[in-house]
N, C-alpha and C positions, 0 to 999 in steps of 0.2 A: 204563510200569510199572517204576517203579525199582526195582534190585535184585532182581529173579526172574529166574530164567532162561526161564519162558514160562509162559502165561495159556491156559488149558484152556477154552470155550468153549461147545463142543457133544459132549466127551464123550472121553477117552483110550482108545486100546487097547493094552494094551501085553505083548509076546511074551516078555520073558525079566522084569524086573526093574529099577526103578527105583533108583537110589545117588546119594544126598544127602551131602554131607558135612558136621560138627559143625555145629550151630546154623544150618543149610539147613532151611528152613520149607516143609511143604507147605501151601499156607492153601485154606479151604472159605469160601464166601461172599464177600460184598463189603468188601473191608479185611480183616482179623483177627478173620472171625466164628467160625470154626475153626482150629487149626493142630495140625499133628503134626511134630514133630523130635526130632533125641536134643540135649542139648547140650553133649558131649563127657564127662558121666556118669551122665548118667538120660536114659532114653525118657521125652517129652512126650507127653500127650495132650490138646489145652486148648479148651474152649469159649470164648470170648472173649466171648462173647452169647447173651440165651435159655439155654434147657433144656437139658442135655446128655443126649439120648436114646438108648438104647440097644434097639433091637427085636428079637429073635432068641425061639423056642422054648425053647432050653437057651442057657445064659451060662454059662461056667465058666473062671475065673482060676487057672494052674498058674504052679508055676516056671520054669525059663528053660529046663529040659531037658524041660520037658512029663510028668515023671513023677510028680508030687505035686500031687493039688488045693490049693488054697488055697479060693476062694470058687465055691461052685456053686450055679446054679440049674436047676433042672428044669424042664421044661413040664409040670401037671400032675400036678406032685410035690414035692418037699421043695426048701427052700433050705437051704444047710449051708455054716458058716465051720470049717475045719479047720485044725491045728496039725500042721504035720510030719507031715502025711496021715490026721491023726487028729479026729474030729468035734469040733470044743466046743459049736456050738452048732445047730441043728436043728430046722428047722418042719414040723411035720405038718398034716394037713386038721383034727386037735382042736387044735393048741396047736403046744407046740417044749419043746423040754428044753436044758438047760446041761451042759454036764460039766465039771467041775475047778472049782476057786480063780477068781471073775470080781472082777473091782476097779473100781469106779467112780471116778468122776469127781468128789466132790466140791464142786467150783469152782458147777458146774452144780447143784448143789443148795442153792437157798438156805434159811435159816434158815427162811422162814416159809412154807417151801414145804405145799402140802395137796395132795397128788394122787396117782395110783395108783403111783407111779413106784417103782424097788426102792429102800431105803436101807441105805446100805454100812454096815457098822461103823464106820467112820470117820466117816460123817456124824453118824450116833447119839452118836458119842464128842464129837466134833465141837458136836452139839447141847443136850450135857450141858454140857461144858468152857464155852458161850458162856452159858450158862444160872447156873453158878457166878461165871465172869468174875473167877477170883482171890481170889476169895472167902476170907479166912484161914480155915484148917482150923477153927474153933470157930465159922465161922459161913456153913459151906458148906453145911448141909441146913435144911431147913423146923423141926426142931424147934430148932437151936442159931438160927435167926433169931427163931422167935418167942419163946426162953427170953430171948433179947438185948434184947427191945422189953417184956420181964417180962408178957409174952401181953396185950397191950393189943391187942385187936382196932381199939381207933380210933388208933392211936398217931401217924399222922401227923395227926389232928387236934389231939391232945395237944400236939406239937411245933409245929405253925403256931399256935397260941394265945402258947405262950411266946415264939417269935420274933415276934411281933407287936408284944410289947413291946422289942422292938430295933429297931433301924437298918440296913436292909439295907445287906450286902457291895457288892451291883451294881446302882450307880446308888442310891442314897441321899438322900432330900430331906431336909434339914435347914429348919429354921425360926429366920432371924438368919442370922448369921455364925458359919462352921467359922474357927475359929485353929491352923492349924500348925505347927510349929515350922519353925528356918530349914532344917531337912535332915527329910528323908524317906528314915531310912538304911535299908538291906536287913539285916534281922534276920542278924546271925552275922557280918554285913560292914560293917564299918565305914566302909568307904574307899570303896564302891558305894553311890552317893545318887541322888535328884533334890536338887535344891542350889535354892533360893530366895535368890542374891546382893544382888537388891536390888529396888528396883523396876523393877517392868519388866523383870528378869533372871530367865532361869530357866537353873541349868545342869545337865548330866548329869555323872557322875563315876563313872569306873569303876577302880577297884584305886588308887584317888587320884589319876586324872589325867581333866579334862576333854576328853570327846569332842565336845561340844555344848554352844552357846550359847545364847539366845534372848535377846537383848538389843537388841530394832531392828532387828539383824541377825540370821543364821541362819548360824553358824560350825558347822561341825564342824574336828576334832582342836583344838579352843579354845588346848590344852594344850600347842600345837608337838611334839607326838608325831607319829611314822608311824604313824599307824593307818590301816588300808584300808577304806575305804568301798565297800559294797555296794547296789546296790538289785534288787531281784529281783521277778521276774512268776512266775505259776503256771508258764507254759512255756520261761524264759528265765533261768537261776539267777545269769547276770551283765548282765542289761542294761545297769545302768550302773555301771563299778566306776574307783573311783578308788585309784588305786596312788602312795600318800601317801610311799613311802620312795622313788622315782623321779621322785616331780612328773610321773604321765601320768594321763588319762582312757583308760579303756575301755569302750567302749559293744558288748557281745556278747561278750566277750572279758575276764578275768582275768589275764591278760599283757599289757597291752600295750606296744608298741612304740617307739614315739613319742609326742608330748606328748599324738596324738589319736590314738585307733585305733578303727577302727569296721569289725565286721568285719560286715557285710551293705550292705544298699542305704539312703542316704542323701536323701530328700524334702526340699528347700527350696523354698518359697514365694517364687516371682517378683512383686514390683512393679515399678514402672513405673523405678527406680532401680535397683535393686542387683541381686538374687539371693544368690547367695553373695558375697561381700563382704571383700577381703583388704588388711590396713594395713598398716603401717611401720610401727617404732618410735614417731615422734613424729604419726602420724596426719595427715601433710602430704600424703600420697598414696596410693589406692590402686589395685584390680582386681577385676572383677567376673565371675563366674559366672551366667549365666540363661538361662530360656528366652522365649521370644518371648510378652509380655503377653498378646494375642489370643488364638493359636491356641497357643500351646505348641510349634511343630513347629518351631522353631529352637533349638539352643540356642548362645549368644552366649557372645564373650570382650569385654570393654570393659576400659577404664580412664578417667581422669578425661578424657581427651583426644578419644574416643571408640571406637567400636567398633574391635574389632583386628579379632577372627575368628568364624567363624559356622557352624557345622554344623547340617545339614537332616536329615529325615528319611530319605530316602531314601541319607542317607550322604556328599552332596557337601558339599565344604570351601570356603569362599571365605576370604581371609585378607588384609585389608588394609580401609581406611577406602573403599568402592567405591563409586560414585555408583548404577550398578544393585542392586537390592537380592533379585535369585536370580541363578543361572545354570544352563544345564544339563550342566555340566562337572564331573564330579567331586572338580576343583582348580579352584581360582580364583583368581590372586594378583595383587595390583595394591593401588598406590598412589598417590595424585595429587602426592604433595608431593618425589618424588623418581623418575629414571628408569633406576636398579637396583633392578629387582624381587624376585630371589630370589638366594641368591648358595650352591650347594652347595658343599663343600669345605671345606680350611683351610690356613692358612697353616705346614705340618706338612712337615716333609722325610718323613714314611711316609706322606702322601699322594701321590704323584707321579703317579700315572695314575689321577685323579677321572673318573668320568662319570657322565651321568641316561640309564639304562637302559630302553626301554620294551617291554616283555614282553605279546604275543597268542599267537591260536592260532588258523589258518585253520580253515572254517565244517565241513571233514568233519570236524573234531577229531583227525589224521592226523598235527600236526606243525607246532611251538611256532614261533616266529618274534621275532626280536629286533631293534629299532631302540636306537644307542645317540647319545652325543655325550659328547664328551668334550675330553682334553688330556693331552698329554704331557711334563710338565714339564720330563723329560731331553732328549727333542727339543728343547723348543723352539715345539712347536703344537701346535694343536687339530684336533678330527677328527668327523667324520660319519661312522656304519657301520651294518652290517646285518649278520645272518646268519640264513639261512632253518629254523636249526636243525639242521643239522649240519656239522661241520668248525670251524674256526677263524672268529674273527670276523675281519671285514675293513672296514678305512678304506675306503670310497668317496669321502670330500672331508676334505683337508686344508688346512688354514692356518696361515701363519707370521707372525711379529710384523711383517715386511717389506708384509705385506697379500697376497702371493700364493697363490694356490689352486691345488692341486693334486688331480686326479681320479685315481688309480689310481696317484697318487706320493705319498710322505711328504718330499717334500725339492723342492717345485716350486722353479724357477728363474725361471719370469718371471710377470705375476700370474695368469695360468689358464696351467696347462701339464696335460695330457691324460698320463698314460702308461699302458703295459701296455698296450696298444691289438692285437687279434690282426688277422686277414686279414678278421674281416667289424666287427668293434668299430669305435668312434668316436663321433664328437659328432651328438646326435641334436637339430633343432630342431622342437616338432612343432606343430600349430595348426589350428582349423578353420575361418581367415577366408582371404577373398580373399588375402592375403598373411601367409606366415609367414618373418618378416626376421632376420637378423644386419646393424646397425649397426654402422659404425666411423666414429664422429664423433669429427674434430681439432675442436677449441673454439679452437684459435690466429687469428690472425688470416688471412685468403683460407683459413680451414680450412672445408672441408665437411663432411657427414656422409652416408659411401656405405652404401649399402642394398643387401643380396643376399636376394633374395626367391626363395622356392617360391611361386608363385600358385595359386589355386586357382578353382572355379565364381565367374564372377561380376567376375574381376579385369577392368578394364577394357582389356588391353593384352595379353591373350591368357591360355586357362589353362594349368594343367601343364607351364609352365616356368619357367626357372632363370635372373631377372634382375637385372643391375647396373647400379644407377643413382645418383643423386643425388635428394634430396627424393623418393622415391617417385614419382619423374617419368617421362619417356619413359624406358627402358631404354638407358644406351651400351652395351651388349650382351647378347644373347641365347641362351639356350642354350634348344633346343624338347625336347619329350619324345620326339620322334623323331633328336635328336644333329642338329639343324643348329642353326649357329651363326651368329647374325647379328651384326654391327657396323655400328652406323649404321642399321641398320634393325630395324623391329620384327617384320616378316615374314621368315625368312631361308628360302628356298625350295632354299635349296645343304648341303651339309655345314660350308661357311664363307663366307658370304655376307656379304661387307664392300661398305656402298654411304655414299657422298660425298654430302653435304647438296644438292651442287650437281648441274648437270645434266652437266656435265664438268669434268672432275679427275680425279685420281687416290684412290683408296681405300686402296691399298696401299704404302708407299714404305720403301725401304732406302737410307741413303747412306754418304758413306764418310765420314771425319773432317773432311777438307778441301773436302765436296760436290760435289766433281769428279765422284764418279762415281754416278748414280742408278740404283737398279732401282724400276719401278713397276707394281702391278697395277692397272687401274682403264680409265677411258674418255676419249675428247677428241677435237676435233674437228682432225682433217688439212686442211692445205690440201688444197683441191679432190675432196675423199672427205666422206661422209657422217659422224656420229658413232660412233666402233666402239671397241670395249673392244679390250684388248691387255694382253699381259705383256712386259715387257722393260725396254731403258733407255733414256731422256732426254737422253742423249749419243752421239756418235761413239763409242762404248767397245761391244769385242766381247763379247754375254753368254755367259759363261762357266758349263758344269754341272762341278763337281767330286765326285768322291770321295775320304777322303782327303789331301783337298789337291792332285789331281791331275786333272789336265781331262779329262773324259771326254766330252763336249762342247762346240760353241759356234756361237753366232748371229753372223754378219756378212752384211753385204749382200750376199753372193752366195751365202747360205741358209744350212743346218744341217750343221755338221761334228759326226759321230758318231764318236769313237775316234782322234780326231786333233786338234792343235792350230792345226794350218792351217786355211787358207777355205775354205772349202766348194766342191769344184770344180761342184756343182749345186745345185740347189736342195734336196736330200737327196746327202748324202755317207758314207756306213755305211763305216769302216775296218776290217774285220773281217767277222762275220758275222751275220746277223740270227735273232732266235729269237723265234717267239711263242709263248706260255705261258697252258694256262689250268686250275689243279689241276695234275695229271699229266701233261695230255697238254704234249706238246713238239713244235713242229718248229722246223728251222735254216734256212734261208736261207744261201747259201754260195756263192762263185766260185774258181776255180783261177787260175794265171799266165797258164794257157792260155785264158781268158774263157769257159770252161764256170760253168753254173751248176748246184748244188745241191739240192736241198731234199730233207732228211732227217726222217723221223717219229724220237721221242724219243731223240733227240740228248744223249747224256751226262745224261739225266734221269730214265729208269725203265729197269726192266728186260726184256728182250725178250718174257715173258711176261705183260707187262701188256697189256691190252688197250686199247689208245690208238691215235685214228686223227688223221691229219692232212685237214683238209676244204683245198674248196677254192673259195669261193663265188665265184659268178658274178653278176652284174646283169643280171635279168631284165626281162623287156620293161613288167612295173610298177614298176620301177626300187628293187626294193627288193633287199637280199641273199638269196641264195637256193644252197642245199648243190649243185654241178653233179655234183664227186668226192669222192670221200672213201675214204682209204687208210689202210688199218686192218695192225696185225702180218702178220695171217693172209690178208686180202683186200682186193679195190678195190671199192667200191662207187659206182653211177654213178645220179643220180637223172635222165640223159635220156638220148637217144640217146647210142652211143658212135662215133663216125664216123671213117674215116680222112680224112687232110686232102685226099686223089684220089681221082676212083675207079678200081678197081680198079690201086692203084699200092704194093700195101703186103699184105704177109702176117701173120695171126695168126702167130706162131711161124715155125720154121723147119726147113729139112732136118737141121740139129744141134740146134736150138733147139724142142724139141717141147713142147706142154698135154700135162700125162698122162691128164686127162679135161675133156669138154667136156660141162656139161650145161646145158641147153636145154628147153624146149616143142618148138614146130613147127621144123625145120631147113629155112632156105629157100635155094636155089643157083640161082642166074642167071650166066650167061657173055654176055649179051646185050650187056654195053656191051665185050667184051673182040675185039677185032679178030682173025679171024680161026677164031672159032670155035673150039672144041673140036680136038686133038690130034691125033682119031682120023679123023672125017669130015666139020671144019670148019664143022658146025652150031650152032647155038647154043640154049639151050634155058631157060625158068623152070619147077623145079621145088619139091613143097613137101614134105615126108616130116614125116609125124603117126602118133604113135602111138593103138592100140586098147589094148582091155580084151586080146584075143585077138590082133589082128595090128598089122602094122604096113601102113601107109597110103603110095601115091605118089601125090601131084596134079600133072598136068599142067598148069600155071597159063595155058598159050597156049591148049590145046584145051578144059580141064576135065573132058580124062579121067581116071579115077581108077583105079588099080590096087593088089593087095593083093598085099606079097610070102606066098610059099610056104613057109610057116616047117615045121620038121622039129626035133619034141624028140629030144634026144637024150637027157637026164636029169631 
């Protein structure tokens, strides 16, 4: 529903009042069968269709303050049209009365009208005045006509007898031949003729100059006069007029403009040749106007050469001599005989930044959208851009006369250069085959062409990862969607997984200028040793770790020196201190002058109030690692027994050195393996002391008596 504001259905209710603004339409019906508006100076009330009814008991029309009837009807009583509150006219159950001066209408009453209807003085005057018809005063009444005709009751018989013997005025039959003279001059005007020149000539003449010829030909201004010619229809006062002091035709029009002015719509009849039809001077060439012979529903541009251009019905343009003969492109341009097709712009210093603009609007209708292309003459290049409709347009692809492109630069330097690029921007390649590739094919000679592929479902060498190869072949390297990296193989099962064609060799190799000195990662076969992988080097040469530039380790055949540049006096040599690390937690490993050893939980790593504990794994009897200690800020935690390395040869704590509490389950105390018994009476004894809900428990573990101490509250 265009243009309302909303479509009433099944019925409005509404609590205060509806406001419409100027020429806002309330419409009734389907379309404009009713409507009611103001339109900015009169209130409407308009039927559009049908009867305009009005149903009500009493109907009564006042002025705008409601205090003066105008038009009232009763139910059952009188209708009454009042003046300034005052009755003029007024029906009763016998009739109705007038009051005052009433004027009619005239127009509406015609001359031969017969019927009950009132007649105005004006009519009557009216019916006299047409009855006379000018009549000169001596022979405006019946007696001065019949005194005129000397009371000849037959008198037009009298008169058709003596004109009988004449020759009628209009249209006249003669018998033989009428002889004219050479002019047929206008009584009183001598210079105003029909002119008989010769044979076969007839001309007009008016005030002594001929306007018309008739001589073989049909001249008008014969006379070389400006005279303007007119032709004229009942409805149309200048149809055709020729404007003789200017040398123009006007068809509609008494001005015109030009040598042809036609001011309305223009019908020309298509054949199979022309339409409308445009020459030169000497008629060696011209252009044509038409529409499509058949259907009518083209209409064409031609020349001698053929068709130029073509509009449809529907509005679309093709333009050029085109082998297909529709499209459904609203433009269409092309030509076979040349391949510059359209060419915008001009060779103009106030053209310098040309472009073909292409203007949408996304489908919520929310928000215009612009594609442009263009050139920058003062640059120097051309441009591709966008703007989504608001803000500044923007270059997305530039190019220079050099051939290079630039994406998010106006000034590239090499032939695609990328810039503006943020933290997540960049070149996106996208595809939905088994591989989606960037090529870089050298065409020189021994030049290949390497391929870095995204694989996808289907690829036959693995999906969802990131390959470099040559010919789309086996990949020389691998990158999987899980970050491992193969070389040399297609499976890389490591984070970098470099494997040798061969069964032994090296995979990895570093040397030095003069190959003296090798590092290699990879595999090979030792004398007298099975096939076994290895990192190192290929020479007598000690492998060296630096930091820096400074050794902080090194391999020689008498093992690994850590922290030192010397051999390694073991087969692990640590100069310094040992730390393992894992997150937060820290411990040191550490020895003094004195051959004590060390080991500290976070050691210059965290702060005392973190909670990090140092483990301390043992090899359990499934040979696997397994927590035995673990020594935390605040506690030791032990996951088995905790045993002294004797027995009984070793005290928890001491006489200085005391636990401030000791807590427990059951507390068990044996002297049994302790020589010599107890203190007091050198017996020895297993006891177990268990706490109650209410007491505390003693078990005798030799006899399995049980006793309960004698507890005494005190608070």
């Amino acid at each position: 529903m265009a243009d309302k504001d909303f479509k009433i259905k099944n019925g409005l209710e509404v609590g205060d009042h509806i406001s419409l603004p100027d020429s806002k339409q309330v419409q009734f019906g389907d379309g404009s069968d009713g409507t009611i508006y103001h339109d900015g100076s009169h209130f409407r009330l308009r039927a559009g269709t049908g009867t305009f009814n009005v149903q009500a008991n009493d109907f009564h029309i006042t002025d705008a303050s409601n205090t003066t009837a105008r038009f009232v009807v009763d139910h059952d009583g009188t209708t009454s049209i009042r003046y300034n509150g005052v009755e003029k006219l007024g029906t009763s159950s016998t009739g109705g009365a007038l009051t005052g001066v009433w004027t009619g209408n005239s127009v509406t009453q015609g001359v031969t009208s017969n019927n009950t209807a009132f007649a105005t003085t004006e009519f009557v005057t009216r019916a006299v005045n047409n009855l006379i018809d000018g009549a000169p005063a001596t022979l405006n009444t019946l007696n001065e006509i019949a005194a005129a005709v000397n009371d000849d009751a037959n008198y037009v018989g009298t008169i058709n007898s003596a004109l009988a013997l004449k020759a009628p005025l209009a249209s006249p039959t003669f018998t033989g031949e009428v002889f004219i003279p050479e002019d047929l001059t206008h009584t009183g005007d001598t210079d105003t003729k029909l002119k008989f020149a010769g044979a076969n000539d007839i001309r007009i003449v008016a005030g002594g100059v001929e306007h018309a010829a008739f001589d073989g030909t049909i001249v008008f201004n014969q006379g070389a006069a400006d005279m303007d010619l007119r032709v004229e229809t009942t409805g149309n006062q200048y149809m055709l007029y020729s404007d003789a002091g200017n040398d123009r035709i006007g068809v509609g029009t008494n001005s015109p403009i030009v040598a042809l002015d036609v001011r309305g719509e223009i019908a020309v009849a298509y054949n199979a040749n022309y339409g409308l039809r445009f020459y030169n001077d000497v008629r060696n060439n011209w252009s044509s106007i038409g529409c499509n012979v058949s259907t009518g529903a083209n209409l064409i541009f031609k020349d001698a050469q053929g068709e130029a251009m073509r509009l449809n019905g529907s509005g679309d343009v093709k333009i050029g001599n085109l082998n297909t003969s529709a499209t459904s492109a609203p433009l269409f341009v092309a030509k076979s005989s040349t391949d510059v097709q359209a060419i915008f712009g001009d060779n103009n210093s106030s053209i310098d930044d040309p472009s073909i603009r292409i203007i949408g609007r996304d489908t919520a209708n929310s928000a215009i959208r612009y594609a442009f292309f263009g050139l920058d003459a003062d640059a120097n290049h051309g441009f591709i851009g966008y703007n989504a409709g608001a803000g500044g347009f923007v270059n997305a692809l530039n190019f220079d006369t050099s051939g290079n492109v630039g994406i998010g630069t106006d000034s590239p330097g090499k032939k695609l250069e990328v810039g503006g690029v943020g933290n997540t921007d960049g070149i996106r390649i996208t595809g939905g085959s088994a591989n989606v590739s960037l090529i870089i094919n050298n065409t020189g000679n021994n030049g290949v062409a390497w391929d870095i592929s995204s694989t996808g479902a289907g690829h036959g060498y693995g999906e969802g990862a990131l390959h470099f190869g040559v010919g789309f072949g086996t990949p020389k390297m691998k990158i999987t969607s899980g970050g491992n990296v193969g070389i040399g193989t297609n499976s890389p099962s490591y984070l970098v997984h470099a494997q040798n064609s061969t069964a032994t060799g090296q995979s990895v190799i570093a040397t030095s200028g003069n190959g003296q000195f090798i590092m290699a990662i990879g595999s090979q076969n030792s004398p007298g040793v099975a096939q076994e992988a290895f990192v190192g080097t290929l020479s007598d040469t000690r492998f060296k770790i630096k930091v820096n530039n400074t050794v902080k380790g090194s391999w020689t055949d008498n093992g690994l020196a850590i922290g030192t540049q010397a051999s390694a006096y073991t087969n692990l040599d640590v100069a310094g201190q040992i730390a393992m690390s894992l997150g937060n937690a820290h411990a040191v490993f550490s020895s003094d002058t004195s051959g004590r050893i060390y080991i500290k939980a976070n050691e210059n790593k965290v702060n005392a109030t973190t909670a990090i504990h140092m483990q301390m794994p043992i090899v359990s009897g499934s040979g696997s690692l397994e927590d035995k200690l673990v020594i935390n800020h605040s506690d030791i935690t032990a996951y088995e027994h905790f045993l002294p390395n004797g027995d009984a040869s070793f005290d928890l704590g001491s006489n200085t050195k005391r636990w401030r509490n000791v807590y427990t389950t059951d507390l068990h105390l044996s002297n049994e393996s302790k020589e010599g018994g107890n203190d007091v009476d050198g017996t020895t004894g297993n006891w177990t002391v268990q706490e109650g809900a209410e007491n505390l428990y003693l078990i005798n573990n030799k006899t399995g008596k049980k006793y309960k101490f004698a507890l005494e509250e005190i608070e």
